[in-house]
BASESE-75690 format. One record per residue (C-alpha): x, y, z. Coordinates in steps of 0.5 Angstrom, whole numbers. Each point is the difference from the previous one (the first is absolute). Layout:
BASESE-75690
@x:X, y:Y, z:Z
...
***
This chain:
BASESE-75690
@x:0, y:0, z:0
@x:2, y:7, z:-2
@x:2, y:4, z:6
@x:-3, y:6, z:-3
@x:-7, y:-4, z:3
@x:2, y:-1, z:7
@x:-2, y:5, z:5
@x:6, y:2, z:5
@x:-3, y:3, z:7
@x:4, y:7, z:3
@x:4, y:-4, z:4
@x:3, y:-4, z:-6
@x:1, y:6, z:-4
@x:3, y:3, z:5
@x:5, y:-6, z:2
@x:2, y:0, z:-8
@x:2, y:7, z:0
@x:4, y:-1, z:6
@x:3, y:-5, z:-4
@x:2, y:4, z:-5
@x:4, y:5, z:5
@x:3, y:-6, z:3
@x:2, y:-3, z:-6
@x:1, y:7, z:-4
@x:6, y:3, z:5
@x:5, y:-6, z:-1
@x:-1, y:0, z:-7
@x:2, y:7, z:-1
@x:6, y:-2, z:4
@x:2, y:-5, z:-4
@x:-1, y:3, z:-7
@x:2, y:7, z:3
@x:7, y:-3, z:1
@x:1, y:-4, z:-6
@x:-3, y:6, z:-5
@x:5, y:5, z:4
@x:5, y:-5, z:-1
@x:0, y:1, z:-8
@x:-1, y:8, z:0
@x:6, y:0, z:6
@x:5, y:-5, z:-5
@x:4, y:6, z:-2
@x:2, y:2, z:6
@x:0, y:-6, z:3
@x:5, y:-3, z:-6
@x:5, y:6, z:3
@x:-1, y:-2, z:7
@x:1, y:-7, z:0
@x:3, y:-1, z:-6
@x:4, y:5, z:-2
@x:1, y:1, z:-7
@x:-2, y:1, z:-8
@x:1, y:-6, z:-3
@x:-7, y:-4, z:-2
@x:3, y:-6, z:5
@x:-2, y:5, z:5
@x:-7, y:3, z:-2
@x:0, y:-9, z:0
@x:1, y:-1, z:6
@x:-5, y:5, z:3
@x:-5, y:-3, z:-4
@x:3, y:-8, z:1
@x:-2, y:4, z:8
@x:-6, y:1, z:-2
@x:-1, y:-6, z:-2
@x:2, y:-5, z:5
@x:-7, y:1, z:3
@x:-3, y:-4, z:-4
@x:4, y:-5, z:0
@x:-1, y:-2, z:7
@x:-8, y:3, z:-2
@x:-2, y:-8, z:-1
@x:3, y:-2, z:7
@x:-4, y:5, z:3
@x:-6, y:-1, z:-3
@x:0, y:-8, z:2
@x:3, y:1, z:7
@x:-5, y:6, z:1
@x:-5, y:-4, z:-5
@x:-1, y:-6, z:4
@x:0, y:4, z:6
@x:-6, y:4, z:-2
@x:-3, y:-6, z:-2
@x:1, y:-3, z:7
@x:-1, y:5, z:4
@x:-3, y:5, z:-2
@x:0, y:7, z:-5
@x:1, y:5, z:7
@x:6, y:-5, z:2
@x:3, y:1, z:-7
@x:-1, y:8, z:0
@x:3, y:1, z:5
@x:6, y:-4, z:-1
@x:1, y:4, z:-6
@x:0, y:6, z:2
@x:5, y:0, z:6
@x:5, y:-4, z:-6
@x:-2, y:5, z:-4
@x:1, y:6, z:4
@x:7, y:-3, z:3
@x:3, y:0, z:-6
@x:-2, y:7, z:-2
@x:4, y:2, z:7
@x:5, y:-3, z:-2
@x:1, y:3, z:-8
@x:-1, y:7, z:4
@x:6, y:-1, z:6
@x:5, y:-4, z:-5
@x:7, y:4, z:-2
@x:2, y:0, z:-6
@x:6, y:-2, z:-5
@x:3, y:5, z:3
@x:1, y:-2, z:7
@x:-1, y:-8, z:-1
@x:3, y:-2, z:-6
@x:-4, y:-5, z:-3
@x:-3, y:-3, z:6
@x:-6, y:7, z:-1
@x:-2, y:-4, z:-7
@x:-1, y:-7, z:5
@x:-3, y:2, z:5
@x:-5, y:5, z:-5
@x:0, y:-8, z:-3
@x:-3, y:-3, z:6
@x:-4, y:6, z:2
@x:-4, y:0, z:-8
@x:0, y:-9, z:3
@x:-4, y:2, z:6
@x:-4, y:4, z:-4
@x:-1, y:-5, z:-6
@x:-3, y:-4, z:6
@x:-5, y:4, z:1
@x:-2, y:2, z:-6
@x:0, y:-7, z:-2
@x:-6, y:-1, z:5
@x:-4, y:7, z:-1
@x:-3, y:0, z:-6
@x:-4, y:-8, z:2
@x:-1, y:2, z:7
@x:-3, y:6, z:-1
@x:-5, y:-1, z:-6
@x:-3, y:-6, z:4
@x:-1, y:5, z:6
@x:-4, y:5, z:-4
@x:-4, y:-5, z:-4
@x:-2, y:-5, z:5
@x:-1, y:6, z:4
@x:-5, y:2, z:-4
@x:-7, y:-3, z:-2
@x:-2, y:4, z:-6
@x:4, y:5, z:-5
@x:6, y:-5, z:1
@x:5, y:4, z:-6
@x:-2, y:6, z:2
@x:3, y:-1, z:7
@x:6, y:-5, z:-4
@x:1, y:6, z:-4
@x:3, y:4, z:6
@x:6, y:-4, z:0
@x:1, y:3, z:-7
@x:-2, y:7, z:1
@x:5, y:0, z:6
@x:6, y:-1, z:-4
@x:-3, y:7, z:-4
@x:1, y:3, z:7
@x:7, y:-3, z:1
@x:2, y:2, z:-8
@x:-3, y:7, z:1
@x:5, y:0, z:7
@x:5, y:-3, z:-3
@x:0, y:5, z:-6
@x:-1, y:6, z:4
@x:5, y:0, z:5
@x:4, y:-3, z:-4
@x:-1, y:6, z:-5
@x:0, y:6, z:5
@x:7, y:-3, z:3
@x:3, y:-1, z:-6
@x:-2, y:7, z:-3
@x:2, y:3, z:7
@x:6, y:-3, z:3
@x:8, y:0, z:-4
@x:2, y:-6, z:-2
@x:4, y:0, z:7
@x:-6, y:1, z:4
@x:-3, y:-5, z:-4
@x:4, y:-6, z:2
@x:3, y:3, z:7
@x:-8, y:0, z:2
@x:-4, y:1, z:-5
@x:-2, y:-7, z:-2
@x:0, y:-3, z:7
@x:-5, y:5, z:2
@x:-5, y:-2, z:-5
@x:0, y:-8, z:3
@x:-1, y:3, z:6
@x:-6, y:3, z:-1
@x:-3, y:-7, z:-3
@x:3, y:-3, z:7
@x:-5, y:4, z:3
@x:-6, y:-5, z:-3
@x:3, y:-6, z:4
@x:-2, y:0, z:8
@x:-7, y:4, z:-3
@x:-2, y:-5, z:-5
@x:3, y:-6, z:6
@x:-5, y:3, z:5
@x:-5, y:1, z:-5
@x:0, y:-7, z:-2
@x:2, y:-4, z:8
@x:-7, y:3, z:2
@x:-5, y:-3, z:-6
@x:-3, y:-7, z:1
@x:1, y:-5, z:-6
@x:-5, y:-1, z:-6
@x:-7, y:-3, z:1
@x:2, y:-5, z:-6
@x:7, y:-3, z:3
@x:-3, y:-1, z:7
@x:-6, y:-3, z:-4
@x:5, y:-6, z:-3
@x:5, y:-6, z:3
@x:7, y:2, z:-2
@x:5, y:-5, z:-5
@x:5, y:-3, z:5
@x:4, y:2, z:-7
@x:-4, y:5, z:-4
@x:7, y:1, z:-5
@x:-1, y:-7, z:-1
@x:-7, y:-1, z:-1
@x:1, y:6, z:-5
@x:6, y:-3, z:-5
@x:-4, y:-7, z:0
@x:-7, y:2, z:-2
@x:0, y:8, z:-2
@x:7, y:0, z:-3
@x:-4, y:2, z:-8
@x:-3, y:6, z:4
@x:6, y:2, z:3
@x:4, y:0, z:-6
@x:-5, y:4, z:-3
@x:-1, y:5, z:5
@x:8, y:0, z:-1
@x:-2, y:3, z:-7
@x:-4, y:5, z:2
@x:3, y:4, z:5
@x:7, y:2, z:-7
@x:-4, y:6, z:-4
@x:-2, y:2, z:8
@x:7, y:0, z:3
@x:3, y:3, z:-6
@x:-4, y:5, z:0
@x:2, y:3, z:7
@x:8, y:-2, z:-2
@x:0, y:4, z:-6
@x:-2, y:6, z:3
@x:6, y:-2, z:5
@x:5, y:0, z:-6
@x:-3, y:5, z:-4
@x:4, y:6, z:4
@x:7, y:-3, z:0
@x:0, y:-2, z:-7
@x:-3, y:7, z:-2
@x:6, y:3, z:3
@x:5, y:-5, z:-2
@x:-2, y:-1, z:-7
@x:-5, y:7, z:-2
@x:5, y:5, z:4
@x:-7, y:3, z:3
@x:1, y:2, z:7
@x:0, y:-3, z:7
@x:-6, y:2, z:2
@x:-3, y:-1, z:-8
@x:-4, y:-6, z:2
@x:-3, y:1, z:6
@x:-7, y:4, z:-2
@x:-1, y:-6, z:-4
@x:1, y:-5, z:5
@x:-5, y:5, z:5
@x:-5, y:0, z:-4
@x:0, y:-7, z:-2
@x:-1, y:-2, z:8
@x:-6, y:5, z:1
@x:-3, y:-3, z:-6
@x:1, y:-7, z:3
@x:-2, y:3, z:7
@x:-7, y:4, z:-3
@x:-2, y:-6, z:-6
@x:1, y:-6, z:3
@x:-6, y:-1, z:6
@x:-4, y:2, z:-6
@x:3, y:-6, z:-5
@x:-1, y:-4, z:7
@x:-7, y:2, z:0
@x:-1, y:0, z:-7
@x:4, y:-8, z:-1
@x:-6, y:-2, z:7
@x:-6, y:1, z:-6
@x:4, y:-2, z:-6
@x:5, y:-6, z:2
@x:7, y:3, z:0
@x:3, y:-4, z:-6
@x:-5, y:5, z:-4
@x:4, y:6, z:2
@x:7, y:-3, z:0
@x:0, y:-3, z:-7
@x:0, y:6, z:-4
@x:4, y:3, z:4
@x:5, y:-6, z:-1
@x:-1, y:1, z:-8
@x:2, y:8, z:1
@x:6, y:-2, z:4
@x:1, y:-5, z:-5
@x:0, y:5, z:-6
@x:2, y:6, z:4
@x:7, y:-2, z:1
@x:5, y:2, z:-4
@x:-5, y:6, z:-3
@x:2, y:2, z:7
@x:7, y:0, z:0
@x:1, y:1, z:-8
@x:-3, y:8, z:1
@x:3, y:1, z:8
@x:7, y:-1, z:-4
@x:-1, y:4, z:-6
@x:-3, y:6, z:4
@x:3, y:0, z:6
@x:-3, y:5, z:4
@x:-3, y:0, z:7
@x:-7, y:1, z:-2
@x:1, y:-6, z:-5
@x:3, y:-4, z:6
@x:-5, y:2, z:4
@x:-6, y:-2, z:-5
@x:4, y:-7, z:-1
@x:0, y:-1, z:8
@x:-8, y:2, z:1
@x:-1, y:-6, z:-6
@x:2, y:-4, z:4
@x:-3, y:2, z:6
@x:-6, y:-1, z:-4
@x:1, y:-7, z:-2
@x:2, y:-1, z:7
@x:-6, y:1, z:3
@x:-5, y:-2, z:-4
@x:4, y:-8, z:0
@x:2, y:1, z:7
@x:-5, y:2, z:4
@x:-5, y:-5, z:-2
@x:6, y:-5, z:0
@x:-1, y:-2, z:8
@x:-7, y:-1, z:1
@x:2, y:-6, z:-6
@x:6, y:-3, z:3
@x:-4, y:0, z:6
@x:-7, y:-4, z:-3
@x:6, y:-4, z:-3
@x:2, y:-5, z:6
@x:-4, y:-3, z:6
@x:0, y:3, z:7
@x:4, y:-6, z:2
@x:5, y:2, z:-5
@x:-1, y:7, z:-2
@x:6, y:3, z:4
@x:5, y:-5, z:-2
@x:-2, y:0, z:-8
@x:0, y:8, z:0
@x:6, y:1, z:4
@x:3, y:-4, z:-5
@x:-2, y:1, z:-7
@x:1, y:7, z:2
@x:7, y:0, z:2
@x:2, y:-4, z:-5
@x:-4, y:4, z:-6
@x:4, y:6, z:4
@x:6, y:-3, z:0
@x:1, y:-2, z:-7
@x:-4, y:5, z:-4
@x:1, y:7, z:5
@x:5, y:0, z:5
@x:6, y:-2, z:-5
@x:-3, y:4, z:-5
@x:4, y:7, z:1
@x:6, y:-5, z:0
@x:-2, y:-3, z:-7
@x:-2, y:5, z:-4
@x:7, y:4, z:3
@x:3, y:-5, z:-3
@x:-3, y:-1, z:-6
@x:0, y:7, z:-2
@x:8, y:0, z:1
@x:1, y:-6, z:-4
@x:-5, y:2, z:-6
@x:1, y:7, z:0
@x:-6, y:0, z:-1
@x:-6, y:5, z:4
@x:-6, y:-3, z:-2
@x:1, y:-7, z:3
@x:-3, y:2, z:6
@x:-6, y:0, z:-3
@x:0, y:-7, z:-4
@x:1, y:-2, z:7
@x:-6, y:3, z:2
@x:-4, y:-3, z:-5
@x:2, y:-7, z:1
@x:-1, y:-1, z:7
@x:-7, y:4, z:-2
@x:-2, y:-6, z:-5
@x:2, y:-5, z:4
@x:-5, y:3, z:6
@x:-5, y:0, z:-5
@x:0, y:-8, z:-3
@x:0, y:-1, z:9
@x:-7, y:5, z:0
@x:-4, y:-3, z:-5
@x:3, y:-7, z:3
@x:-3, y:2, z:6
@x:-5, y:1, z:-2
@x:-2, y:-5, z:-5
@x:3, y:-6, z:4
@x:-1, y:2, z:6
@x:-7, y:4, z:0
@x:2, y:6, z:3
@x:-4, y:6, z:0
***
């Protein structure tokens, strides 16, 4: 039955938007520290490993990226956890790793004063974060979904629009600090003070979530003595098939990420030319995606995401072939907002999906994972790759065949949900 036709009573209602602050909180920590780290990658390239050469803008983003590696470690261990012992557990476990890690980047010397060991230790902090990150998405998607008996991608849609709110942070702050500060002021202090204003998130996200009651749906069932067991053994097409449709969402969010450092590296624009674009993108996805949840509730959230997907697919390189031949900060802008566009509306009905795709005994597992892998290997390595790319090639267009690829890929996964699978 649609949930649309159920009734939900003032209390459910109010239970559900309480959900969403509790969930809300630790995923804008979590995706205000993982965007800052992209726009701050210039800066933090100086301070961590000094250098002009491509090896160092690689090792910042082989950086970036090491939390995606250990993401599927995370989302199995949390996953299963999640799925034992309950969505609230879970939450708050990931948001003290969360903030422990964010602590740790903020305090850290630099190159300067700890040779290589600052680079290490900048390692296992994105570890401890990759952690984290890795059981966030699964965990809080089935907070906020179970908690609420009607309008289930509306209220799942908030994971997405909380990264709207992180990217227009992020964005902004990292804009106002860049246009304000010397180049010294920047990599002295600058930098640090961005993470330490996200690190501010943690222990209000944690009280927040320490202090909400698990959700109606997990109480209701017995849990798996192994659910991660259970899901490879009899819900591993579906879990290859979520794998699939997270690509066009993650490389969305992490093509905004890159854009301003290959702006600056291979356009020549300014520092701070990226930025507007990036603002703009997340107030977008903050605005747009509760009206795509509410939108996916009445017409499934494959409707939506289908054509989204074929936009994505043949927007790709169009998107980069007119950024390189007119390299202008209103160009670059107009790109990033297309992007952001396409993002919302794939995005935000995505959660509510992968959501309705697993059971309650196995949700927490099958999310956490198909999400963390998606991630790991579609969007957190993407900024590395496509870096690589361009070098090798020499050609600025790449980025957006790349684009295009993982777009297509996602699509062939969304009409396979929808046809085998019967997803709405």
């Amino acid at each position: 039955m649609s949930t649309s036709t159920l009734t939900e009573t003032p209390a459910e209602r109010a239970r559900a938007r309480k959900a969403v602050v509790a969930a809300s909180l630790g995923n804008a920590l979590e995706w205000y520290d993982i965007v800052l780290f992209g726009f701050m990658a210039s800066t933090i390239t100086a301070v961590f490993y000094p250098g002009t050469s491509l090896a160092s803008t690689l090792m910042t983003w082989a950086t970036f990226g090491i939390t995606f590696v250990v993401r599927p470690l995370g989302a199995v261990l949390i996953g299963n956890y999640s799925d034992r012992h309950g969505r609230k557990a879970a939450l708050s476990l990931t948001i003290l790793l969360m903030t422990l890690g964010v602590f740790i980047i903020v305090v850290l010397p630099g190159a300067s004063v700890l040779g290589i060991w600052a680079a290490v230790i900048l390692a296992i902090a994105r570890i401890i974060q990759g952690i984290s990150a890795g059981g966030e998405f699964g965990s809080a998607t089935a907070f906020l979904t179970e908690n609420a008996k009607r309008g289930k991608g509306f209220y799942a849609s908030w994971q997405v629009a909380t990264q709207g709110v992180a990217m227009f942070m992020a964005a902004g702050i990292s804009w106002l600090l860049t246009s304000t500060l010397s180049t010294e002021a920047l990599q002295s202090w600058g930098w640090r003070l961005a993470f330490a204003i996200g690190l501010l998130i943690g222990p209000v996200g944690w009280y927040i979530r320490s202090k909400m009651t698990d959700t109606p749906e997990f109480e209701a069932v017995t849990p798996e003595k192994s659910p991660v067991r259970t899901l490879l053994s009899h819900h591993l097409g579906r879990l290859a098939t979520a794998f699939l449709i997270i690509a066009m969402a993650t490389i969305s969010v992490y093509l905004i990420t890159y854009l301003p450092q290959f702006a600056v590296r291979n356009l020549h624009l300014p520092a701070w030319a990226a930025f507007p674009g990036a603002v703009v993108a997340g107030v977008i996805t903050l605005v747009g995606s509760p009206f795509v949840g509410m939108l996916a509730d009445k017409v499934g959230p494959t409707t939506i995401m289908i054509p989204a997907a074929i936009a994505g697919v043949i927007a790709g390189p169009p998107i980069f072939l007119l950024l390189t031949n007119n390299p202008s900060i209103l160009m670059l802008t107009i790109c990033e907002i297309i992007v952001g566009i396409f993002m919302c509306f794939y995005f935000a009905p995505m959660p509510a999906l992968l959501s309705d795709f697993f059971p309650t005994v196995v949700r927490g597992s099958g999310m956490t994972i198909s999400y963390a892998f998606g991630v790991a290997i579609f969007g957190g390595f993407a900024p590395l790759i496509l870096s690589w790319l361009v070098g090798v090639t020499n050609v600025l267009t790449v980025p957006g065949f790349y684009y295009s690829a993982l777009c297509l890929l996602s699509l062939i996964a969304v009409i396979v949900a929808r046809k085998v699978f019967a997803q709405r």
